[in-house]
C-alpha positions as CSV (number, residue, x, y, z in Angstrom):
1,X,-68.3,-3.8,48.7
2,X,-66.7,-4.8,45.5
3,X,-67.8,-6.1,42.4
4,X,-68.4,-9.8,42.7
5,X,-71.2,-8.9,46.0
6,X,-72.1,-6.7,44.1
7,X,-73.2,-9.1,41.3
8,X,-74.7,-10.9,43.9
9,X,-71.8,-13.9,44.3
10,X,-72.8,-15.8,47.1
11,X,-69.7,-18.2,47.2
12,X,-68.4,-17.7,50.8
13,X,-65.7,-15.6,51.7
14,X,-62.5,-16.9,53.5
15,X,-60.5,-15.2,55.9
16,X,-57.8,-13.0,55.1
17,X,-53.9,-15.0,55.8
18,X,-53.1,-13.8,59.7
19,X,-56.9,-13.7,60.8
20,X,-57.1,-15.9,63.9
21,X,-60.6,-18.1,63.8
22,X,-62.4,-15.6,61.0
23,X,-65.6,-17.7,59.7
24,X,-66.5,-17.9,56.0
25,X,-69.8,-16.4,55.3
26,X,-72.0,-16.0,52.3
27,X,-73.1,-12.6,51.6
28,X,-76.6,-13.9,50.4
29,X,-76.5,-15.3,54.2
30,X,-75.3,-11.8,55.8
31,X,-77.9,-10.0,54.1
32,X,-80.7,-11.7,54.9
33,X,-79.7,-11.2,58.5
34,X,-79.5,-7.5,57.8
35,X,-82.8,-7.5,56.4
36,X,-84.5,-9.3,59.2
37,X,-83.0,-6.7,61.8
38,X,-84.4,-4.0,60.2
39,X,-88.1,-5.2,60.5
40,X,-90.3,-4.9,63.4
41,X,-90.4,-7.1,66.6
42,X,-93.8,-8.3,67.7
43,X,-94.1,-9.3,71.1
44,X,-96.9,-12.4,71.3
45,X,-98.8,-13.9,73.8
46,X,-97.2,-17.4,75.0
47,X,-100.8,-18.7,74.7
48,X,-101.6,-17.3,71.4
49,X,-97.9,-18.2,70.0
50,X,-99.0,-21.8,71.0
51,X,-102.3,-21.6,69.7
52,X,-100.6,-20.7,66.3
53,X,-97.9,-23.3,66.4
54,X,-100.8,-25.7,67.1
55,X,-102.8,-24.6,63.9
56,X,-99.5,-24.8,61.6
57,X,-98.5,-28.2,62.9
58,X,-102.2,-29.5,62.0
59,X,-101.8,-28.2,59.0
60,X,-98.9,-29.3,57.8
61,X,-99.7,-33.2,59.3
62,X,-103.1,-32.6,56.6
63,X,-100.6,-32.6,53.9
C-alpha cells in the first residue's frame, strides 16, 4: 500500500501500460467490499424478507 491509500486518496487507479482489460478502481470502493465480506451472513426467511421489504417500502412512500 503506499502513501497516497494510505492518506485515504480515493481517485481511481489506472492500469499499469501492458495490462490487457485492468479496471480502474477506487480504493474507498475496494475497501468497503473488504469490509462487508468480513461480516456475518444471515440467512432469512423469503416470507419474512418480504414482510420487511413491505414495511420499508411503506415507509419510505410516508415520507
Amino acid at each position: 500500500m503506499d502513501d497516497q491509500e494510505q492518506a485515504g486518496d480515493d481517485k481511481p487507479t489506472t492500469p499499469a501500460a501492458g495490462q490487457e482489460e485492468a479496471l480502474e478502481y477506487s480504493p474507498a470502493f475496494a475497501r468497503m467490499i473488504i469490509e462487508t465480506s468480513h461480516e456475518t451472513f444471515t440467512e432469512m426467511d423469503p416470507d419474512a424478507l418480504i414482510a420487511l421489504l413491505e414495511e420499508m417500502l411503506q415507509k419510505a412512500r410516508a415520507k
